[in-house]
C-alpha positions as CSV (number, residue, x, y, z in Angstrom):
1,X,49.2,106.8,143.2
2,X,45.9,105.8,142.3
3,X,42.9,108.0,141.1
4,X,42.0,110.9,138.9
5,X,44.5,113.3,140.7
6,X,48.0,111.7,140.2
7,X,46.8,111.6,136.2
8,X,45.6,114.9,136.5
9,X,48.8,115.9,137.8
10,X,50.6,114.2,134.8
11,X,48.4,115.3,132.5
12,X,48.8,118.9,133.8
13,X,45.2,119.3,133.9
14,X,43.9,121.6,136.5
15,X,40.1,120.5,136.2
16,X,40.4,116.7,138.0
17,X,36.9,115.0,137.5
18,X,34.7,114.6,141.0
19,X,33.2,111.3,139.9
20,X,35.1,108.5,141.4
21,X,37.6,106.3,139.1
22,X,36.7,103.1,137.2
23,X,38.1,100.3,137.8
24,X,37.9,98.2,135.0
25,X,39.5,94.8,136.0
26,X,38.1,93.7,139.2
27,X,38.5,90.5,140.5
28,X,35.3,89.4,139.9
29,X,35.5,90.1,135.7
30,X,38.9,88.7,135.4
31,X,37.9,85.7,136.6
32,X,34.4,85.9,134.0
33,X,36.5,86.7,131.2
34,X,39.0,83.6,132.0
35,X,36.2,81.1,132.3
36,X,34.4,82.4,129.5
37,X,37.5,82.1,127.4
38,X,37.6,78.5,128.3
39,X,33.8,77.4,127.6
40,X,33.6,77.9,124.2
41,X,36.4,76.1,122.9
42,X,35.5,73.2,125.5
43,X,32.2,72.9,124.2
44,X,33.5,72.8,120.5
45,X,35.9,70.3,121.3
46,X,33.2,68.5,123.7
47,X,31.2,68.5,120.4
48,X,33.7,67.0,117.7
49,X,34.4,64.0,120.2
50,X,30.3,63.2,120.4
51,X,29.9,63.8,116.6
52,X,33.1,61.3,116.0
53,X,31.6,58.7,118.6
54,X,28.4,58.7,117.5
55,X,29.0,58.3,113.9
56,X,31.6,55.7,114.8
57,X,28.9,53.4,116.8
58,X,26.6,54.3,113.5
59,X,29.5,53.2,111.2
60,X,29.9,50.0,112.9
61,X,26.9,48.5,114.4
62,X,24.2,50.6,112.0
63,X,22.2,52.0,114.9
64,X,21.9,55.3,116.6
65,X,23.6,55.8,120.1
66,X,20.6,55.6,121.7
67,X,19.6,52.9,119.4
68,X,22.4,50.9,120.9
69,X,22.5,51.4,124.1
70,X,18.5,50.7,124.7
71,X,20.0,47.3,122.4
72,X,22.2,46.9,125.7
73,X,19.7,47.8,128.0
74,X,17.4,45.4,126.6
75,X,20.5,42.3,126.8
76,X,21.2,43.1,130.0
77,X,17.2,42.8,131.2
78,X,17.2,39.4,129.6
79,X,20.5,38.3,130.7
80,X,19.2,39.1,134.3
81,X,16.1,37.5,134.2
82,X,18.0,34.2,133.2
83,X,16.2,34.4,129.5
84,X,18.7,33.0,126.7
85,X,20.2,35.8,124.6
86,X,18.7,36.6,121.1
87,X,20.9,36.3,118.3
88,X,22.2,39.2,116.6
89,X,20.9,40.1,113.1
90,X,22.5,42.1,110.8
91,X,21.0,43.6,107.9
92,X,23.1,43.9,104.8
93,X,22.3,46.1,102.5
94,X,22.0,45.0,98.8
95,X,23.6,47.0,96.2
């Protein structure tokens, strides 16, 4: 029951076409279309959560990511080298 010829038949159609039948949902594109269906909203999503932690370690310690974490980096060195810890300065900002 596959093919040009059973839809021929239910078409009543006498002239059935040669060329083979397409087959339009293989395996293969079903599962394309169901992980491609998935990526975008992920990477939106994957986005927002970045955005919101990154401005949040802005918000709170004035530095970038990056900014902070090199910060951390730095500590760490220093804390394992047996140096004494510099203080922490924060810079206000006058109105």
């Amino acid at each position: 029951k596959e093919g040009w010829e059973p839809l021929c038949n239910f078409l009543e159609i006498a002239d059935c076409p040669t060329v083979p039948f397409p087959k339009s949902n293989s395996a293969r594109s079903v599962k394309v279309q169901s992980v491609s269906a998935m990526v975008l909203p992920l990477v939106i999503v994957l986005f927002a959560l970045f955005y919101g932690v990154a401005s949040f370690v802005k918000k709170t310690t004035g530095k970038t990511v990056l900014g902070w974490a090199n910060m951390k980096c730095v500590q760490f060195q220093r804390f394992l080298m047996g140096s004494p810890p510099t203080p922490v300065r924060k810079s206000f900002k006058s109105a």
